[in-house]
C-alpha positions in Angstrom: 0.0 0.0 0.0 1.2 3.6 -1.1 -0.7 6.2 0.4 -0.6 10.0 -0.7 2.4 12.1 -1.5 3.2 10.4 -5.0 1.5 10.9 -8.2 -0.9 8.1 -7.9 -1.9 5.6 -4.9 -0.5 1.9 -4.8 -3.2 -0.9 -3.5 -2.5 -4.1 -2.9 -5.0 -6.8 -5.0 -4.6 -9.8 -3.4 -7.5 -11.3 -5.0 -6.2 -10.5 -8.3 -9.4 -8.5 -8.5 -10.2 -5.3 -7.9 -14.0 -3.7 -7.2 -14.4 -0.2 -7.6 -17.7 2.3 -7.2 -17.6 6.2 -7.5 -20.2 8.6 -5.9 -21.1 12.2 -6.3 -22.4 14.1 -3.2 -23.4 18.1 -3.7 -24.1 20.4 -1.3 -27.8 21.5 -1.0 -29.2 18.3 -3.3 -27.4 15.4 -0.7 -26.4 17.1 2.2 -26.9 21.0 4.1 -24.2 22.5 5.8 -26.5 24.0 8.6 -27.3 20.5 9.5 -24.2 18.3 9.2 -21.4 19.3 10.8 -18.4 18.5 8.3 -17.1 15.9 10.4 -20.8 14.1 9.5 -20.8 15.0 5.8 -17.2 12.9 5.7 -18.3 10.0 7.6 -21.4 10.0 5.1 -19.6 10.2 1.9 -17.3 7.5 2.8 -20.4 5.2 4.0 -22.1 5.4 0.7 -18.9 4.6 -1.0 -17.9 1.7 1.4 -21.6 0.0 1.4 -21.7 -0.6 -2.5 -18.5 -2.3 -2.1 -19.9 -4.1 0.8 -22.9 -5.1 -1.4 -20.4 -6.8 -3.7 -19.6 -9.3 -1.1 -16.1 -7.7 -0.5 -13.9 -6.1 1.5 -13.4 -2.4 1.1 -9.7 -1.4 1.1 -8.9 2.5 0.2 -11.1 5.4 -0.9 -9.8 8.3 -2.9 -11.5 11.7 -2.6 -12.3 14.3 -4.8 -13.3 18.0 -3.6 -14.9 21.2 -5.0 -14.3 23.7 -2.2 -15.8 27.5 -2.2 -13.0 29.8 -2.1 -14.3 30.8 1.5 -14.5 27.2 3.1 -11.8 27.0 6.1 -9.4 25.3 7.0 -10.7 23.8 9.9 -14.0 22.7 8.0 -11.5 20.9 5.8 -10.1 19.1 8.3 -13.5 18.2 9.6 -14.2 16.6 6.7 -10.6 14.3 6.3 -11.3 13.3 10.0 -14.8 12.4 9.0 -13.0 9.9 6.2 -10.6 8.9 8.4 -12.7 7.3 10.5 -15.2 6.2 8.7 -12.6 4.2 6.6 -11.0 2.7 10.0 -14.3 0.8 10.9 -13.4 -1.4 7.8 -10.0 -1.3 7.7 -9.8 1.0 4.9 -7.4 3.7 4.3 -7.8 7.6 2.5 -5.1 7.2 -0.1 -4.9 10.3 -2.2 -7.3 12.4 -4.0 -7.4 16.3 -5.3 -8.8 19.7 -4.1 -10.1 22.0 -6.6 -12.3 25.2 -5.9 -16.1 25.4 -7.1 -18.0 28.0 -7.9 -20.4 27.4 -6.0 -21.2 25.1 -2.9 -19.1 22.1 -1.4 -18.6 18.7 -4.1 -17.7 15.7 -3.1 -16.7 13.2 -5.2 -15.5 9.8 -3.7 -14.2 6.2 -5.4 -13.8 3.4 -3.0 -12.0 0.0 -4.2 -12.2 -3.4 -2.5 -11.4 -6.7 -2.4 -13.5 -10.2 -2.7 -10.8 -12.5 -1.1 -11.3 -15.2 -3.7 -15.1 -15.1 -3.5 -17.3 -15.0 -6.0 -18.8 -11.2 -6.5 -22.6 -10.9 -5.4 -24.4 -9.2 -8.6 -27.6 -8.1 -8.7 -28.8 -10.6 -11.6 -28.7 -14.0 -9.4 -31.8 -13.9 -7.2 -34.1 -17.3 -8.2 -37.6 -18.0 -7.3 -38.1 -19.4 -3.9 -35.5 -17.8 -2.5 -35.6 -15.4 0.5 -35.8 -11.9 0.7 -33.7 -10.7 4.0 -32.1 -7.4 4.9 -29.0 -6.2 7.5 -29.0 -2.7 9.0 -31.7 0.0 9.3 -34.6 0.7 7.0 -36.1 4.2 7.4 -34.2 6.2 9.9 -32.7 8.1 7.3 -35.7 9.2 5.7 -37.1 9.8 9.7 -34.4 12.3 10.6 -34.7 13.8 7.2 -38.2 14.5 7.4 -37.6 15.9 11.2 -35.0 18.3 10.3 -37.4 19.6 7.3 -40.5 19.7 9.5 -37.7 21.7 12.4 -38.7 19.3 14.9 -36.6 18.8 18.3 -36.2 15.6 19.5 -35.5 12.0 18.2 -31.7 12.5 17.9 -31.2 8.6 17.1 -33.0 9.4 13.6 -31.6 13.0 13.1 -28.3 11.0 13.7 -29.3 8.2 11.1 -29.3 11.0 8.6 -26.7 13.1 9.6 -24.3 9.8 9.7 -25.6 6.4 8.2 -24.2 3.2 9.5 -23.8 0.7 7.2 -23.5 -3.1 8.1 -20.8 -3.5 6.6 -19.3 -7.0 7.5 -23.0 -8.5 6.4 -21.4 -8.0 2.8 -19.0 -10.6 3.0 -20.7 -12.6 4.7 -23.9 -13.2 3.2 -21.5 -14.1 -0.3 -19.7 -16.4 2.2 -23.7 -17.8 2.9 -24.3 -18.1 -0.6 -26.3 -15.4 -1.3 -27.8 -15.0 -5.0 -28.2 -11.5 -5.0 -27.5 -8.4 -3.1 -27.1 -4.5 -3.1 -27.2 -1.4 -0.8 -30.7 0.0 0.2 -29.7 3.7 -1.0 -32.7 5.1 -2.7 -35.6 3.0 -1.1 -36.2 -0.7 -0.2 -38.7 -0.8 -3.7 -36.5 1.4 -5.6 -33.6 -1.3 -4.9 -35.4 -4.5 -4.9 -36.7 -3.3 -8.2 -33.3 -3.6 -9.5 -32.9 -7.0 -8.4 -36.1 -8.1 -10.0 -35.3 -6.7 -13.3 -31.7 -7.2 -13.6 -32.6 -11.4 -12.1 -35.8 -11.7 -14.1 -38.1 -12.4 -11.2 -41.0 -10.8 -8.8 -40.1 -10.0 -5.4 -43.0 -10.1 -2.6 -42.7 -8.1 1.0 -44.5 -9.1 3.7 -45.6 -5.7 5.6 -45.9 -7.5 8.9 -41.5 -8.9 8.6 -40.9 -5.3 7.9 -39.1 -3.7 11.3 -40.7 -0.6 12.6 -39.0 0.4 15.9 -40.5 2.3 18.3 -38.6 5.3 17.2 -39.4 5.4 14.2 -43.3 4.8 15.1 -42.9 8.1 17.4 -41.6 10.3 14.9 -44.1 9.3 12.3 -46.9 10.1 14.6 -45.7 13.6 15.6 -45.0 14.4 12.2 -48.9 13.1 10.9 -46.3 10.3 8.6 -46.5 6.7 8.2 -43.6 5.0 9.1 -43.6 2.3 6.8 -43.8 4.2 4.1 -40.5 5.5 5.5 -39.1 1.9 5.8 -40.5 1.0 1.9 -39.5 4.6 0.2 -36.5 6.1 2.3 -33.3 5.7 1.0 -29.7 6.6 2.8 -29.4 4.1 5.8 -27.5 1.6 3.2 -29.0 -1.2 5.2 -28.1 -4.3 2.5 -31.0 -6.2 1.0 -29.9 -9.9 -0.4 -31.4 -12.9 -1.6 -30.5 -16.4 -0.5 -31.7 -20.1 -0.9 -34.5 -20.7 0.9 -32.8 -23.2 3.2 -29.5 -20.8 4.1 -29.4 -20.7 8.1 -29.3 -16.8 8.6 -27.9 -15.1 11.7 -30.7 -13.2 13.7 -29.1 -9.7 12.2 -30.5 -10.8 8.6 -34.0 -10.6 8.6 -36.0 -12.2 6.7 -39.1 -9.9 4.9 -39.9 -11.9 1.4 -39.8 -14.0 -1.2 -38.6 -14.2 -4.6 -40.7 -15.8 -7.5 -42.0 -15.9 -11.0 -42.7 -12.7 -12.8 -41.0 -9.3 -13.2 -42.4 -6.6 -10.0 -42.0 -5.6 -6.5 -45.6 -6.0 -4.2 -45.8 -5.7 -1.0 -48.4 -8.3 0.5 -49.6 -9.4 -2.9 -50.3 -6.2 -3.7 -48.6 -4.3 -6.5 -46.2 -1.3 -5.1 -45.1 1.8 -7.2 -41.0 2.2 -7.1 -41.0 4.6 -4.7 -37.8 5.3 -3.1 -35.5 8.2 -4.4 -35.3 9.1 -8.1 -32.0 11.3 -8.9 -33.6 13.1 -11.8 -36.9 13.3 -10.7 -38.7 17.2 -10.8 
């Protein structure tokens, strides 16, 4: 491993393979600086990066970064941010090996690539989920969206889901091990539990069914949703950000209790929930 101070970054591919995803994060469409203290904004921008590797079935191993900074952003804020990296990287064992500053024109751009390794393992697509296998998910569904919805509506209280948006928390070792399980098919819950199971049923050629009762709604998120006049599970079906992972597997794969099991694959091509046919919900990038 060659961190920065050369021209380019040296990482070690022990698997001979390498994975590799890139995200974009601007100010004002992903995150606000008047809610997220820079420190946050890091930790978040490496998360996203680090769960689609996760959702790979591999091991993340470096990030690099790419900034667009106003010419008035401190240096303090800056450091904020690397911290934020830093330590979001060290949960997995990753490291920050180089990247680039340049200044924008307007508002903060980040742009991170993270790379990772399978360890011999197969890579988990999206394309392999069969009928009869289970649906089951790791992490947090709908926090994200909570504490989003909080901070809009400029409600106090119910820092656990302010924090779930501030700062996801991905589960990250689930990755590698639902491949080692056998999984068929897997990803990151980023723009909705629909939106993202959609992909699985398209790119796999199959219908996905939810069942409403399997799907967690904790007593926070209950709360919120009742102060703020919301439904909760349409938090849990449509929010997107808490990079929970969503996989398929066999139907006879012994799961630990932190996957949870909440459908079933089957013939056809859509998402329902209960039988019943579900739009896609979730978070649409280029959506007016």
């Amino acid at each position: 491993m060659l961190g920065p101070g050369d021209d380019a970054a040296l990482v070690s591919a022990p698997d001979g393979r390498v994975v590799v995803t890139t995200d974009l994060l601007l100010e004002g469409r992903h995150f606000r600086r008047d809610w997220s203290s820079a420190y946050d904004i890091g930790r978040k921008a490496a998360a996203q990066n680090l769960a689609d590797v996760s959702a790979m079935g591999a091991e993340p191993t470096a990030i690099v970064v790419g900034l667009g900074l106003p010419a008035a952003t401190g240096t303090a804020w800056v450091d904020g941010l690397a911290d934020g990296f830093r330590e979001e990287c060290a949960l997995v064992g990753a490291s920050v090996v180089g990247g680039d500053i340049a200044r924008s024109a307007d508002g903060v751009v980040i742009g991170v690539t993270a790379l990772g390794d399978l360890g011999g393992r197969a890579p988990v697509t999206r394309s392999g989920a069969r009928p009869g296998d289970l649906v089951a998910i790791a992490g947090r569904l709908g926090h994200a969206a909570a504490g989003l919805a909080l901070l809009l509506a400029g409600r106090e209280g119910f820092p656990e889901l302010v924090e779930a948006h501030r700062r996801p928390r991905p589960p990250y070792s689930c990755g590698p091990e639902a491949a080692r399980l056998g999984a068929t098919a897997m990803l990151d819950v980023s723009d909705g539990l629909l939106q993202d199971l959609g992909h699985i049923a398209e790119e796999s050629g199959v219908s996905i069914d939810l069942d409403p009762a399997a799907l967690p709604l904790p007593g926070p998120l209950t709360e919120a949703a009742g102060a703020l006049a919301a439904d909760p599970l349409e938090w849990v079906l449509t929010g997107g950000d808490d990079h929970a992972l969503a996989a398929t597997f066999p139907q006879d794969t012994p799961l630990p209790p932190h996957w949870l099991v909440v459908g079933r694959v089957g013939e056809g091509s859509e998402v329902t929930v209960g039988g019943r046919p579900a739009g896609p919900g979730g978070w649409d990038h280029f959506r007016e």
